[in-house]
C-alpha positions in Angstrom: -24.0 10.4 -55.9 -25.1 10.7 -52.2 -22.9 8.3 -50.1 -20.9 6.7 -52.6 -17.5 7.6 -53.4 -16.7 10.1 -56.4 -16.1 9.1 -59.1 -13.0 9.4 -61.2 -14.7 11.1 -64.4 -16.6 13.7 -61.6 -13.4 14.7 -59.8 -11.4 15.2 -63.3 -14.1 17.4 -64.2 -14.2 19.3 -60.8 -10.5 19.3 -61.7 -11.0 21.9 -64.3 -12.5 24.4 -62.1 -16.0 24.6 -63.1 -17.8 26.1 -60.7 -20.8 23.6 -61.1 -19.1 20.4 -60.2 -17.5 22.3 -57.6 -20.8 23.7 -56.1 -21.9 20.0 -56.0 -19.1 18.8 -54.4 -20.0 20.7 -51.7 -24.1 19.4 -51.8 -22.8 16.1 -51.7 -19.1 15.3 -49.8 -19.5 13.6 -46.5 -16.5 12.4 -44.5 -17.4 9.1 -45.8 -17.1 9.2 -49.6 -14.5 11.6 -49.2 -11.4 10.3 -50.7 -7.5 11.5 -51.0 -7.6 12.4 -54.7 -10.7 14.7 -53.2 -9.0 16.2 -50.6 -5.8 16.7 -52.9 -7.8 18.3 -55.2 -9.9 21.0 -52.9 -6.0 21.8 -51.7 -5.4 22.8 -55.3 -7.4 25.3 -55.4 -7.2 26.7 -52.0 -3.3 26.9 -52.8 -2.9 27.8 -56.3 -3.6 31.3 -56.5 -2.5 33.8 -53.5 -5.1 36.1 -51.0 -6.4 39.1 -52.4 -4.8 42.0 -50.5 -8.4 42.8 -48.0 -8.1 46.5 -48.6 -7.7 46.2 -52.2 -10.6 43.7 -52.4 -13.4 45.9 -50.2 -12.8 48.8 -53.0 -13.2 45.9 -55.9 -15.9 43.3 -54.5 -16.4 42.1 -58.1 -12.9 41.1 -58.7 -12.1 39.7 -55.0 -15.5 37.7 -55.8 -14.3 36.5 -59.0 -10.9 35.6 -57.4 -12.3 34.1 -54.3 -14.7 32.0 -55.9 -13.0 28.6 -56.6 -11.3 28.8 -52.7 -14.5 29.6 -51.2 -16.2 26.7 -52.6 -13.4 24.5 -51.7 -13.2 25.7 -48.7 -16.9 24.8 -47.8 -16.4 21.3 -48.6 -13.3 20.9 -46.5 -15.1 22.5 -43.5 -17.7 19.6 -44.2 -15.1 16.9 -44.4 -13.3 18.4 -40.7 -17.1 18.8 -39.1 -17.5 15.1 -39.3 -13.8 14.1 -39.5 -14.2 11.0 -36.8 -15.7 9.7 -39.7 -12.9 9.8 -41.9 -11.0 6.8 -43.5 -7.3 6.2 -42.7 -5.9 7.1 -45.5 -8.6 10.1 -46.1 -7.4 11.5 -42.7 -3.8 11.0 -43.5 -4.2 12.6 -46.0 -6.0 15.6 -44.4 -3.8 16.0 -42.0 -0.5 15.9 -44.6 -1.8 18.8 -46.8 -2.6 20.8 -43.5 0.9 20.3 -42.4 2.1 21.1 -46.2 -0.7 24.0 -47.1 -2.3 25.2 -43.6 -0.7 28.7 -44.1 -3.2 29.0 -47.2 -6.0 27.1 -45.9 -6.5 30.1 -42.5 -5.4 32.9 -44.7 -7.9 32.0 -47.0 -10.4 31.6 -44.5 -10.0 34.8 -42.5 -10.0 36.9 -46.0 -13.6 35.0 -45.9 -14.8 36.0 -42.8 -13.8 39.5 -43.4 -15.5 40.2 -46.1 -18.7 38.5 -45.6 -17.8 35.1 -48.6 -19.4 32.3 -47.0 -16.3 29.8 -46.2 -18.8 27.1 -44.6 -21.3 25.2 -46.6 -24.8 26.3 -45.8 -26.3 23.1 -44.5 -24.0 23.4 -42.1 -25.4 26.8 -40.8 -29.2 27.0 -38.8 -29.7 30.5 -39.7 -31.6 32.1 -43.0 -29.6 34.2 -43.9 -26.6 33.2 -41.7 -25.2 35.5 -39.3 -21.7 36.8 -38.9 -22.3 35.6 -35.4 -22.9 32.1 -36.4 -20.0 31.5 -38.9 -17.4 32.8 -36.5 -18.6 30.5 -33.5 -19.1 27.6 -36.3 -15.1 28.3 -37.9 -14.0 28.3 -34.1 -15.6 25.1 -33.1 -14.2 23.8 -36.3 -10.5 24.9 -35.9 -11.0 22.9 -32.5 -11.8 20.0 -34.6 -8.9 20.1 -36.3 -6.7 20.4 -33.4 -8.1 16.9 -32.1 -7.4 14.9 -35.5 -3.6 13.9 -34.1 -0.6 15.1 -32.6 1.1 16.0 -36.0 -2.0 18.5 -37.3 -1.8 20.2 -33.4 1.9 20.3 -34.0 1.3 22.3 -37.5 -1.2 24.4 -35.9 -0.1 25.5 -32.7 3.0 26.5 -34.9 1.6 27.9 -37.8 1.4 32.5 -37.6 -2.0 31.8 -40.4 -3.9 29.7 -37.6 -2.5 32.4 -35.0 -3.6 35.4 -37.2 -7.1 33.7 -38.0 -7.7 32.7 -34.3 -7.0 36.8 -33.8 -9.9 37.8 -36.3 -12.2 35.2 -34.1 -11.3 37.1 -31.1 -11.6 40.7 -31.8 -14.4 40.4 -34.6 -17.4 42.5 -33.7 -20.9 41.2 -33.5 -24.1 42.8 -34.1 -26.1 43.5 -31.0 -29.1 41.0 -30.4 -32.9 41.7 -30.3 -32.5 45.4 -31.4 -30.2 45.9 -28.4 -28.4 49.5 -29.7 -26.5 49.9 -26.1 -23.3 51.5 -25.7 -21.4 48.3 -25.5 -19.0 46.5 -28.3 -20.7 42.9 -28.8 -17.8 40.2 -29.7 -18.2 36.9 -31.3 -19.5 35.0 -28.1 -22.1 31.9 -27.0 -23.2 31.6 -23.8 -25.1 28.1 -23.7 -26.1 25.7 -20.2 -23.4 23.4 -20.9 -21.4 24.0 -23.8 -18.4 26.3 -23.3 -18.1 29.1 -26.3 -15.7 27.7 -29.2 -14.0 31.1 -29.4 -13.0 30.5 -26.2 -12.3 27.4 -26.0 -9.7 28.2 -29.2 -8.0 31.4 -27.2 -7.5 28.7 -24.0 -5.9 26.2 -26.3 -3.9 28.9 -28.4 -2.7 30.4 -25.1 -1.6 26.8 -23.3 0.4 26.0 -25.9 4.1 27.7 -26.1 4.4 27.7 -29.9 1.4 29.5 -30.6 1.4 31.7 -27.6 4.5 33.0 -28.7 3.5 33.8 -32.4 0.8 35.5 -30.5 2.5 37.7 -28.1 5.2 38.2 -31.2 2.4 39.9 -33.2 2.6 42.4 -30.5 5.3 44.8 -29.9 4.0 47.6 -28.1 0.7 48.4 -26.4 -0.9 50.1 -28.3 -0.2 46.9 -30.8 -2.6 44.8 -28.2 -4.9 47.3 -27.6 -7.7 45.6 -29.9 -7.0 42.1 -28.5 -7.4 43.1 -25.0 -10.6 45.5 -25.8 -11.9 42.4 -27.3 -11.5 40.5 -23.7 -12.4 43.4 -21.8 -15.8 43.8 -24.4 -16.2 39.9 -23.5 -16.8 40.4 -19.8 -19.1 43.4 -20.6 -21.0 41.6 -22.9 -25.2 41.7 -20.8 -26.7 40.4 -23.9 -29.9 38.0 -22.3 -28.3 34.9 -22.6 -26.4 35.5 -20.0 -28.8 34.6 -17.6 -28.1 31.7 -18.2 -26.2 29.4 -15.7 -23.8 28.3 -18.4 -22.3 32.0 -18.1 -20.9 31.4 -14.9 -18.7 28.8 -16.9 -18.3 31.1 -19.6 -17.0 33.8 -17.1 -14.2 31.5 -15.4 -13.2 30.5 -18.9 -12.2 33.9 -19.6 -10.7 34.4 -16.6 -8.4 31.6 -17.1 -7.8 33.6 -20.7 -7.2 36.4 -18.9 -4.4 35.2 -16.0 -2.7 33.4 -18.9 -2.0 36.9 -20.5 -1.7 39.0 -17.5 1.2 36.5 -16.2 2.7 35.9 -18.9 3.1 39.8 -21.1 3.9 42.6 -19.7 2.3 44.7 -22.9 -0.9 42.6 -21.9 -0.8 43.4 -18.3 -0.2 46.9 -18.7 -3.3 47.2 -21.1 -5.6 45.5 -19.2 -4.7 47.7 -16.5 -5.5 50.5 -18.5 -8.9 49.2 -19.2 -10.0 48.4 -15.6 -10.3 44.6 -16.4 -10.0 43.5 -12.6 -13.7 46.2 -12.1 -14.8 44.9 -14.7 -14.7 41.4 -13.9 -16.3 42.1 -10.5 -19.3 43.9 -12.2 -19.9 41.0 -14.6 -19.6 38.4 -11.5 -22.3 40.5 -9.3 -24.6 41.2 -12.1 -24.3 37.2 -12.8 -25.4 37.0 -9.0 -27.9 39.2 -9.6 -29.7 37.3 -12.6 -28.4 34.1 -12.9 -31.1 31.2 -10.8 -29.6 30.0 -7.7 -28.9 26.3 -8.8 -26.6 24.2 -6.9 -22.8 25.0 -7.7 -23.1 28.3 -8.8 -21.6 29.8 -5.4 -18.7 27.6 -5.8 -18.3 28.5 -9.2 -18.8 32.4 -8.9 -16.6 32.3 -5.3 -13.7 30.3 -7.5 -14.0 32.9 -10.2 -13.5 35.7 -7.8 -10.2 33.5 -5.7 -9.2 33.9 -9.6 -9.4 37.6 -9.8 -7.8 37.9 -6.6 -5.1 36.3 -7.8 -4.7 37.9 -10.7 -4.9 41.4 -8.7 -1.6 40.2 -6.3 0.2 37.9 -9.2 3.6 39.2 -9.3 3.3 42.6 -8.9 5.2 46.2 -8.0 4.4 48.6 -5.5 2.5 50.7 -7.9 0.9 48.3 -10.0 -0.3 46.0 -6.6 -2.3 49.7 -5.7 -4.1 50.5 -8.7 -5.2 46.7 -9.0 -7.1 47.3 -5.2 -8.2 50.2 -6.3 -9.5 48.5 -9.2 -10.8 45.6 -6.9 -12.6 48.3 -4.7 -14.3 50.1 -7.4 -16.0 46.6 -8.8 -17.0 46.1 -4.9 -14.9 42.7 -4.7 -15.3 42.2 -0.9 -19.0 43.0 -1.1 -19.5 40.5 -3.8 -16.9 37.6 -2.6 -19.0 38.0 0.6 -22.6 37.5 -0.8 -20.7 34.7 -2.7 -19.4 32.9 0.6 -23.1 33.6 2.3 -24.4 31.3 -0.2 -22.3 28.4 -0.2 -23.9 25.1 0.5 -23.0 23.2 3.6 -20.8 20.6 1.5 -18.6 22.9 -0.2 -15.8 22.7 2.8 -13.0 23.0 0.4 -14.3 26.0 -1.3 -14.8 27.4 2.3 -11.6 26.9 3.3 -9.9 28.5 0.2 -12.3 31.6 1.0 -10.7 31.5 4.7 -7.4 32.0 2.8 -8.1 34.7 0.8 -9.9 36.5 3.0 -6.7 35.8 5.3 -4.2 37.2 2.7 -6.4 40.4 2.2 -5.8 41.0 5.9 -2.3 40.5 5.4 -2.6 42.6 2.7 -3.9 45.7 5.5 -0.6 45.9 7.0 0.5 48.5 4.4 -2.3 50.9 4.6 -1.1 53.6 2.2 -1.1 50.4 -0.8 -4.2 48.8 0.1 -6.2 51.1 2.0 -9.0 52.2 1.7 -11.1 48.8 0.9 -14.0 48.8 3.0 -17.7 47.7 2.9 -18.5 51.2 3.8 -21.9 51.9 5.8 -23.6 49.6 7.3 -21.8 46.6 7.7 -22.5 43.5 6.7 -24.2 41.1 8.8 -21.9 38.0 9.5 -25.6 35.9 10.3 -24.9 33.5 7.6 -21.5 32.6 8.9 -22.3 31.4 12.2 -22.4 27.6 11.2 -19.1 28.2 9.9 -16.8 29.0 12.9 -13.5 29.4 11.3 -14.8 31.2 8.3 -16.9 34.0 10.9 -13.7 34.5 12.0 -11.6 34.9 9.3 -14.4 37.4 8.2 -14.5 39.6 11.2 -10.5 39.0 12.1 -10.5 41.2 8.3 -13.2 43.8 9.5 -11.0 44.3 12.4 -7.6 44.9 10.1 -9.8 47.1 8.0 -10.2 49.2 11.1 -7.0 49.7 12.2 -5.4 50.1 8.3 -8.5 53.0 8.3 -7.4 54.7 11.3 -3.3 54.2 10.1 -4.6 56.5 7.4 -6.8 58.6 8.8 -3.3 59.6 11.0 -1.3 60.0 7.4 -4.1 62.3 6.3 -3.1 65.5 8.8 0.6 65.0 8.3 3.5 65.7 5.3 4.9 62.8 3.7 7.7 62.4 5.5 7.1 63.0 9.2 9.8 60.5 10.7 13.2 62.4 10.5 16.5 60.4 9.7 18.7 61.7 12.1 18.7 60.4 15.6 18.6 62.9 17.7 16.3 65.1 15.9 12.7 63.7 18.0 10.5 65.8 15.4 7.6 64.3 14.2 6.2 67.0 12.5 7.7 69.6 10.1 7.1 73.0 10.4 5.2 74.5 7.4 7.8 76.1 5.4 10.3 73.5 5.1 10.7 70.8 3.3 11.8 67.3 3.2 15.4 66.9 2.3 16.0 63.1 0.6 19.9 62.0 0.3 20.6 62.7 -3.5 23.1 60.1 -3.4 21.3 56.7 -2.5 17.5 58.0 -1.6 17.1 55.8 1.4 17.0 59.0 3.9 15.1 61.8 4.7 15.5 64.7 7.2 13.2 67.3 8.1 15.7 69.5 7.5 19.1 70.3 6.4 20.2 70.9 9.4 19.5 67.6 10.5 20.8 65.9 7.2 24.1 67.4 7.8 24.4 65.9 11.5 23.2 63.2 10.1 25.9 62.7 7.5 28.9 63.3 10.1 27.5 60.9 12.5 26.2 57.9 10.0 25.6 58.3 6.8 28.9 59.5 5.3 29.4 55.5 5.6 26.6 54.3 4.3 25.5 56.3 1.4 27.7 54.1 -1.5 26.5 50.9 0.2 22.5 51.9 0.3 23.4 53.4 -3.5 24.3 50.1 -4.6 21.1 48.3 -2.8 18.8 51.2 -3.7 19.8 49.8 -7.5 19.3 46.5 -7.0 16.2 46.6 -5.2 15.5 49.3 -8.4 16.0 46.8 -11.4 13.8 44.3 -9.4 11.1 46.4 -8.6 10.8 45.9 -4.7 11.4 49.4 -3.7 10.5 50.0 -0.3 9.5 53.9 -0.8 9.0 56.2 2.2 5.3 56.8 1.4 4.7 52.7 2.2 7.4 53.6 5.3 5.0 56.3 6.5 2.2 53.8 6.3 3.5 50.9 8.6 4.6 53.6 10.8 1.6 54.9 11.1 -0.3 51.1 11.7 2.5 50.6 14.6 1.3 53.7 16.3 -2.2 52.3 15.8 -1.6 48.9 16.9 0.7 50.2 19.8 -1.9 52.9 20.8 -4.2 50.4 21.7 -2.1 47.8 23.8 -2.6 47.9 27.4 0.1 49.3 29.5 1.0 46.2 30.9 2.3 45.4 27.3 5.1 47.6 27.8 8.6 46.2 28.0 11.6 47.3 30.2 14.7 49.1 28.7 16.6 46.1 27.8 13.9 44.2 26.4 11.9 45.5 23.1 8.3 44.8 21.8 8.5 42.7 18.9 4.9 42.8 16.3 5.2 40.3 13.8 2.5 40.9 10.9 3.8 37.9 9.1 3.7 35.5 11.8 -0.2 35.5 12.7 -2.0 32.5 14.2 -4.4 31.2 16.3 -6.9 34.0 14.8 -5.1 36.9 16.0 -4.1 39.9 13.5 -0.3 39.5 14.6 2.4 37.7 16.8 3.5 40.3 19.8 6.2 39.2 21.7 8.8 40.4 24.3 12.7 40.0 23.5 15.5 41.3 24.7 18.0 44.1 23.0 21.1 41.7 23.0 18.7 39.1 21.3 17.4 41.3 18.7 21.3 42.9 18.1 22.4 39.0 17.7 19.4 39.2 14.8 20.1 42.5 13.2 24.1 41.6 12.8 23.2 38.4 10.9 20.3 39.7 8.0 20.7 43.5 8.0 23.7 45.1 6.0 27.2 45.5 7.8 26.8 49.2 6.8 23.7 49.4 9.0 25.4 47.9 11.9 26.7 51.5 13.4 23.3 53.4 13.5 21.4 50.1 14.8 23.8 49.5 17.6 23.7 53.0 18.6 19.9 53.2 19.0 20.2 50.1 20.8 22.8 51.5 23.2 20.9 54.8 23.7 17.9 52.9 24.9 19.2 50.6 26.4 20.8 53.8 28.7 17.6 55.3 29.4 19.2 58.3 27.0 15.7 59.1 25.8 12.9 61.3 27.2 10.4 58.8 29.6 8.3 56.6 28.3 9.4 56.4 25.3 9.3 53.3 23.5 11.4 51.2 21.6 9.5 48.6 19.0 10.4 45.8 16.3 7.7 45.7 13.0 7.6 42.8 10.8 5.7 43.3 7.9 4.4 40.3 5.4 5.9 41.0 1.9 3.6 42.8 -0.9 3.7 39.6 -2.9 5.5 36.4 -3.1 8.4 37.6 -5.3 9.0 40.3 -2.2 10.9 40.1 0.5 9.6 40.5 4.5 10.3 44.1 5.8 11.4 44.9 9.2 11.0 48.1 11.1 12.9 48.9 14.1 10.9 52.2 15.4 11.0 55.0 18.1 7.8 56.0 19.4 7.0 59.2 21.6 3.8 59.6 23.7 0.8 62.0 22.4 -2.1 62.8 23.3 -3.7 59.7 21.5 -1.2 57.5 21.9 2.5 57.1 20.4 3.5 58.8 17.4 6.5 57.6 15.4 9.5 59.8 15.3 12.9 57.6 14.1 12.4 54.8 11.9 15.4 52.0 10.8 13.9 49.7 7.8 15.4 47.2 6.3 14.5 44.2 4.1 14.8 40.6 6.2 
């Protein structure tokens, strides 16, 4: 029969379900003598009789075989048609694409009941392997469910829409393989290729399943809790564990930013997903895969780019979006994968015409010294003992200094919580007048019950406090405490504690010349660095920074800011005292700028912080 088209008499006796004439069907269909009364019928019998029930079916193989037999054969002959299907006639492909549209639901559902219990859905010359592996198939079914994607608009339509193709694509994703070369390690292996050009077809699937809004949310909607997406994201997580010996390959490094596009498309876009994740360390786990790829992989042109892209990715990913507690376990993650250490080796071995890729570096290693300026949330990051040698930066100017600009910041942050370390949580009383910066041993903080946003030493000092100020403001910083609340941008008095302490640090250090008379304040701006120094420091005058505090802080705040000013501006505190301004950079984009007016006292070391007004700006 070879190349020529069925015949009539053949496909009415393949329409009577012999297994024979079915079993040669699949010997001898090619996309080009397949017709529509051939495609109509292999539909037929995909459609006609419903999935076994898989749990049912693993306690009764006989029967599910029996039952499955006709499908499985028809199925194997349509995988043949779609392997080829640039191939296909007009009308054959019409056709195709018709019943996939009518019958697709059928088609995957029998397909993943295949896969699952070892029937062999894809005709065997189709597979290299003798016997074929559970490895192959799954890649093969992937690569063809791409295929069939690309045959037009309308079949990508029925698809990307369809909760069989979803729910297939799911049992490509978290299927587990068997480990390679005898390898009996501790690790999950998942249905993966790693090849030097070719990107894997599972992959290649979850980026197209995830792009499009249809089937991303059938996915996500398969998911209703976390523990619901627990297998999907062990799956991913199991993916960039995965050291079987291919991936020494250079084509890994493409495999690895492939998954971490997989991976910022869920993190962004589910919560459940995120929080997951999260729970199983993916942003360390990412970092160990990308320094073990630098370890083994052959230095070939590109692959600095490519591994310094993929960890501007995982930065990303860390700072995308999040709250104050979520934004602190992700650089804790970071820190424990050594992401610093390995985006520096990275940078060291960039080639002299990768200027663009440079000059992203410069900003990321820019907004991880922004990123400093709130020590307690992303403190301590270092490179530890010794440090680094900067030698491979010095044809780089601007890079060399973005580098040791952030060794500086690291520094400082250090010693902001090295200060924290010997002191309670709140150290930085509420009231005025009260000039503590240390509580005695047997008290304990006292936090307004009604709105949250103060704290006293003591209760002594709450209850001046009250009569003088806060009497007026409590309701008003209520009502913004539960605002700030539902959006998650709670500025706590842990992260308060921390900026205070980098002030004292940064303030510590200054020459005395820096100093500014009574009428006239020192204003740091974190937020506004340039010219390659760590912060803006300028000197403005009280009536100036009043006109700014009535404009952007709350009216209710007006009172206790104006007296402060007033009281300073009278020389009504002890000598050399000082009066500063902090402007902090924002945790991440979807945060507002914070703004610290502080009172600092002289010590032994330097200042210390002792009345604190914060506001967001």
């Amino acid at each position: 029969m070879g190349q020529r088209s069925m015949s009539s008499q053949f496909l009415q006796k393949a329409r009577l379900g012999e297994l024979d004439t079915l079993r040669e069907i699949v010997q001898v269909v090619t996309p080009r003598n397949a017709s529509v009364d051939l495609i109509d019928l292999l539909f037929n019998f995909i459609t006609i009789n419903g999935v076994p029930v898989l749990e049912r079916s693993r306690h009764d193989l006989v029967s599910a075989a029996v039952a499955a037999a006709r499908p499985t054969l028809c199925l194997r002959a349509l995988w043949k048609i779609v392997n080829s299907s640039d191939r296909l006639k007009p009308d054959v492909k019409s056709a195709l694409v018709q019943r996939i549209q009518d019958a697709g639901g059928d088609l995957f559902d029998w397909t993943r009941f295949c896969l699952q219990t070892g029937m062999l859905c894809i005709s065997e010359d189709m597979l290299t392997q003798r016997p074929p592996s559970r490895l192959e198939q799954y890649l093969l079914q992937a690569d063809l469910l791409t295929q069939l994607l690309q045959l037009d608009s309308g079949c990508f339509n029925a698809l990307t829409s369809s909760c069989e193709f979803v729910q297939l694509f799911v049992e490509l994703w978290t299927a587990k393989s068997e480990p390679q070369h005898g390898n009996h390690s501790s690790i999950t292996y998942r249905m993966a290729f790693v090849g030097p050009s070719t990107i894997c077809p599972i992959l290649e699937l979850a980026s197209t399943v995830l792009s499009e809004e249809g089937s991303r949310d059938l996915l996500f909607s398969r998911f209703d809790s976390v523990k619901s997406c627990e297998a999907f994201c062990q799956a991913a997580v199991d993916r960039i564990r995965d050291d079987r010996e291919n991936n020494t390959v250079p084509g890994w490094i493409q495999y690895f930013l492939a998954l971490v596009a997989i991976l910022t498309n869920l993190v962004r876009r589910s919560h459940l997903f995120r929080s997951q994740l999260t729970h199983l360390s993916y942003l360390t786990e990412l970092c160990v895969a990308t320094s073990r790829a630098m370890d083994v992989t052959p230095e070939t042109k590109g692959t600095a780019r490519d591994l310094c892209s993929g960890m501007m990715g995982i930065f990303a990913l860390a700072m995308d979006r999040g709250s104050r507690q979520r934004l602190h376990r992700n650089w804790e993650h970071l820190h424990n994968g050594q992401f610093l250490q390995i985006l520096f080796r990275a940078a060291a071995a960039l080639e002299p015409e990768d200027r663009q890729v440079r000059e992203h570096i410069i900003s990321t290693v820019d907004s991880i010294g922004r990123a400093t300026s709130s020590p307690k949330l992303f403190g301590g990051s270092t490179f530890g003992s010794p440090w680094p040698s900067l030698e491979a930066f010095k044809r780089y100017p601007t890079l060399l200094n973005a580098w040791k600009r952030l060794l500086f910041l690291q520094d400082r942050a250090r010693e902001a919580c090295r200060r924290l370390e010997t002191r309670p949580s709140v150290f930085a009383c509420d009231y005025q007048h009260c000039y503590r910066s240390v509580l005695k041993g047997h008290e304990m903080p006292k936090q307004c019950a009604g709105c949250s946003s103060v704290v006293y030493c003591s209760q002594k000092c709450q209850e001046h406090d009250w009569k003088d100020f806060h009497r007026n403001e409590c309701l008003h910083a209520n009502d913004l405490h539960s605002r700030l609340a539902h959006s998650k941008t709670i500025y706590d008095h842990d992260t308060r504690a921390s900026h205070i302490a980098l002030l004292e640090v940064i303030v510590s250090g200054m020459r005395s010349r820096d100093s500014a008379p009574s009428d006239h304040i020192l204003t740091i701006d974190l937020d506004a660095a340039g010219d390659g120094s760590p912060e803006k420091v300028l000197v403005e005058s009280l009536s100036d920074i009043r006109e700014t505090c009535a404009r952007h802080l709350p009216a209710y705040l007006q009172p206790r800011v104006v007296s402060l000013f007033e009281e300073y501006h009278g020389r009504n505190f002890p000598p050399n005292w000082r009066l500063i301004k902090g402007v902090f950079s924002p945790f991440t984009d979807n945060h507002k700028t914070i703004q610290l007016i502080l009172l600092l006292k002289p010590v032994e070391d330097g200042h210390m912080g002792v009345y604190c007004i914060a506001q967001y700006q």
